[in-house]
C-alpha positions in Angstrom: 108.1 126.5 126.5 109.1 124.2 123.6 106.9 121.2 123.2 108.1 118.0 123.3 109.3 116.7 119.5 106.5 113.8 120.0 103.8 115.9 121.6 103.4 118.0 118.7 103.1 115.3 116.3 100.4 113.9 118.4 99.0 117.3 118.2 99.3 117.4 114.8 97.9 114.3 113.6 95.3 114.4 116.0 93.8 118.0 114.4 94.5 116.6 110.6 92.9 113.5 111.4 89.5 115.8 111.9 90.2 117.2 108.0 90.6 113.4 106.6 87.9 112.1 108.4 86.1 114.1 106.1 87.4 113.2 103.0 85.9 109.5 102.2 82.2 111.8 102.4 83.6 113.5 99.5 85.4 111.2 97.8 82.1 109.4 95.9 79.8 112.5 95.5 77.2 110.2 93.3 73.5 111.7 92.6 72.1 108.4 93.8 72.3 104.8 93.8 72.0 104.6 90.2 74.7 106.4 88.7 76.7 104.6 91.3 75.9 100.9 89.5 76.0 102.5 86.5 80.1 104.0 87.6 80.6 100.4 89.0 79.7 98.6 85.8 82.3 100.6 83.6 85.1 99.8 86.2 84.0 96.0 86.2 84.5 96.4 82.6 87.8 98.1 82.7 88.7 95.1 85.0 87.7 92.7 82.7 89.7 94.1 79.9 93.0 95.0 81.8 95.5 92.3 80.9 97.1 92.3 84.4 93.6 90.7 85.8 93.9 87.5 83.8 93.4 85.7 87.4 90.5 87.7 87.8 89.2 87.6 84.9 89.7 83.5 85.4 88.0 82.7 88.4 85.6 85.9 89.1 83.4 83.3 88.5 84.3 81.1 91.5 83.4 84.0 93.9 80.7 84.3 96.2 80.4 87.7 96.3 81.9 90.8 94.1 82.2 94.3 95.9 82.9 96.8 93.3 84.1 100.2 94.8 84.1 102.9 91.5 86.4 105.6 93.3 88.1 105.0 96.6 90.1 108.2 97.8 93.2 108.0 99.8 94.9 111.1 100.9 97.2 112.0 103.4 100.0 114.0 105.3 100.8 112.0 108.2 97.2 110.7 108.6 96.1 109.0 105.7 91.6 109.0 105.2 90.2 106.9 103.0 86.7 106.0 101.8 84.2 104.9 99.2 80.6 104.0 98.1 80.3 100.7 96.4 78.1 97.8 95.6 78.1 93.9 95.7 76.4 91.3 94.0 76.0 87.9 95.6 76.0 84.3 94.0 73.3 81.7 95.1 75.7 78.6 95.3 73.1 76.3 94.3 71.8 78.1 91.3 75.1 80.1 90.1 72.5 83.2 89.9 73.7 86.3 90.8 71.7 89.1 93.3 71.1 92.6 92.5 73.5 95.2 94.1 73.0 95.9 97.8 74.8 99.2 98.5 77.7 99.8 101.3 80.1 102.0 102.2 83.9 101.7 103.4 86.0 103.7 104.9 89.3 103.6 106.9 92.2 106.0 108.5 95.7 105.1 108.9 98.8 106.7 110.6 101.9 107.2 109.1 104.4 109.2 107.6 102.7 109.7 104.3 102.1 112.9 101.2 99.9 111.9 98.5 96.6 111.2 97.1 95.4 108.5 95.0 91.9 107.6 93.8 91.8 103.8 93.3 89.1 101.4 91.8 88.7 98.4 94.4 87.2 95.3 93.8 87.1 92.9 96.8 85.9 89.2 95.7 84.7 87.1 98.5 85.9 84.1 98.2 83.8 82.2 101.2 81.0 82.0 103.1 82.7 83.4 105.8 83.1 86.4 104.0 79.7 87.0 102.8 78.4 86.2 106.0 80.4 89.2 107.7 79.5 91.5 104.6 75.2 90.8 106.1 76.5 91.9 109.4 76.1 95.9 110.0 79.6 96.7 110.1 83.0 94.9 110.2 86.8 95.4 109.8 88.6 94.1 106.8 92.2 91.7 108.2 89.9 91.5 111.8 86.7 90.1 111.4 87.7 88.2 107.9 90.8 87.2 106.2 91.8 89.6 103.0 94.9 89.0 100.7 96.1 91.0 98.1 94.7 89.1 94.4 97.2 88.0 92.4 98.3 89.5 89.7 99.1 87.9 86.0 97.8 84.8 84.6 99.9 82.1 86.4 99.9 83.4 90.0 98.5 81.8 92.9 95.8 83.4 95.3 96.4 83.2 99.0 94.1 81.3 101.3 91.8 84.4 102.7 88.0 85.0 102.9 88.4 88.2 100.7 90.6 89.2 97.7 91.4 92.9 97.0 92.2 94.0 93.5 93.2 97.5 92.7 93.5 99.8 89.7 95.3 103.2 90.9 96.0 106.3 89.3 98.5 109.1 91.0 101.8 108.3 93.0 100.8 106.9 96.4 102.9 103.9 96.4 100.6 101.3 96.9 97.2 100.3 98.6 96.4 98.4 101.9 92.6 97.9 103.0 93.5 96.1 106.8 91.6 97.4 109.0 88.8 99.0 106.6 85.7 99.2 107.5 82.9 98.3 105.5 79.2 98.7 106.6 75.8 98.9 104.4 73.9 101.9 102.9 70.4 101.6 104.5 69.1 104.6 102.7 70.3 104.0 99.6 69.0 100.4 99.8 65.9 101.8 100.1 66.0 104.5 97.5 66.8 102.2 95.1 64.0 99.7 96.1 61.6 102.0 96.3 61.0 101.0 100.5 62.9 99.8 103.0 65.0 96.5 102.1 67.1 93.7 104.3 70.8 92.8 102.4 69.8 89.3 103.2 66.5 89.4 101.5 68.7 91.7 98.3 71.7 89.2 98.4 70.8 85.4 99.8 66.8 85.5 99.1 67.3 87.1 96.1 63.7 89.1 96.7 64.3 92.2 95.2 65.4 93.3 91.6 66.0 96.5 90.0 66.2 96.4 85.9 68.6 99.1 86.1 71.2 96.7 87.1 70.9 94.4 84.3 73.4 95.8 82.1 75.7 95.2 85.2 74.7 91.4 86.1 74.7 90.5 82.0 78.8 91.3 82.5 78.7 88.6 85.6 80.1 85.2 85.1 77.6 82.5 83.3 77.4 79.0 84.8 79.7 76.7 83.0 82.5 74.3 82.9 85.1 76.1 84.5 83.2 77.3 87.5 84.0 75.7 90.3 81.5 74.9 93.5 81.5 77.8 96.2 79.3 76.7 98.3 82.3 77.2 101.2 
């Protein structure tokens, strides 16, 4: 008996969805929390340089959070898996300080008529309060649970109104990156590893309790207090 043309795509997606599900626990296969901060400083690095990130390089400093995500797989044949480890820093609105790294994970699958793989480096800046608020929370969905807009590109562009801004840097032919619907939860246990005991994000990120020297190389890169900085406290 033939099965319906529809049935078997079902079918199909349904048993390649189990293989990508996989994929985002591979895609970031770092020895610890360290060499991850130490992959996510040379990407903020390479960000900083690029001369397509002139608006980022601009008003980075007007964020209120910056989630950097050193290697973020896609892949797919009709499903496409993604996933990555990353970190964020927060900035105390008052003070213009910035936090140590908390650590988090994010990870998403799509459906669709795709063939390709692409490794991407994502940085999300969070733009309001709203957005660092959600990114305390144990889990939520990037485009439901906060407002994200692709960051403009170029010197002269305008940003759109959203909680979160997604840059990209891609290599490989995947044609193009969307993060709706991504979800982004934190890493517990690497918190802890690289705090030496068990940590809260809010006590790493608002309270600004914790501190690990490793980071500094990272947080000398972040934006300084100055003229061109605008208030955030939003």
């Amino acid at each position: 008996m033939c099965i319906p043309h529809r049935s078997f795509l079902l079918a199909v997606a349904l048993i390649l969805a189990t293989v990508f599900f996989h994929v985002p626990a591979r895609a970031d296969d770092y020895s610890g929390p360290a060499e991850l901060v130490d992959r996510a400083t040379s990407v903020y690095k390479r960000f900083l340089a690029d001369p397509n990130m002139q608006w980022f390089r601009n008003n980075v400093g007007s964020a209120r959070g910056i989630l950097i995500v050193p290697q973020m797989l896609r892949g797919g044949f009709i499903i496409g898996g993604s996933g990555g480890q990353g970190l964020l820093v927060a900035q105390d609105p008052a003070t213009n300080k910035w936090s140590a790294p908390a650590f988090y994970r994010m990870g998403s699958v799509s459906l669709g008529f795709q063939i390709g793989a692409d490794v991407s480096e994502i940085i999300l800046l969070i733009m309001t309060d709203r957005g660092l608020n959600a990114m305390l929370s144990t889990d939520f969905k990037l485009g439901a649970d906060v407002a994200i807009a692709a960051g403009p590109i170029g010197g002269s562009a305008k940003a759109q109104t959203a909680d979160i801004l997604a840059f990209g840097r891609s290599q490989g032919a995947y044609g193009g990156i969307s993060l709706e619907g991504a979800a982004i939860s934190p890493l517990d246990d690497w918190n802890a590893r690289y705090y030496g005991q068990s940590v809260r994000i809010f006590d790493i990120l608002i309270d600004l309790k914790w501190n690990n020297p490793q980071a500094d190389a990272l947080r000398r890169l972040l934006p300084k207090p100055g003229p061109n900085v605008q208030p955030i406290g939003r």
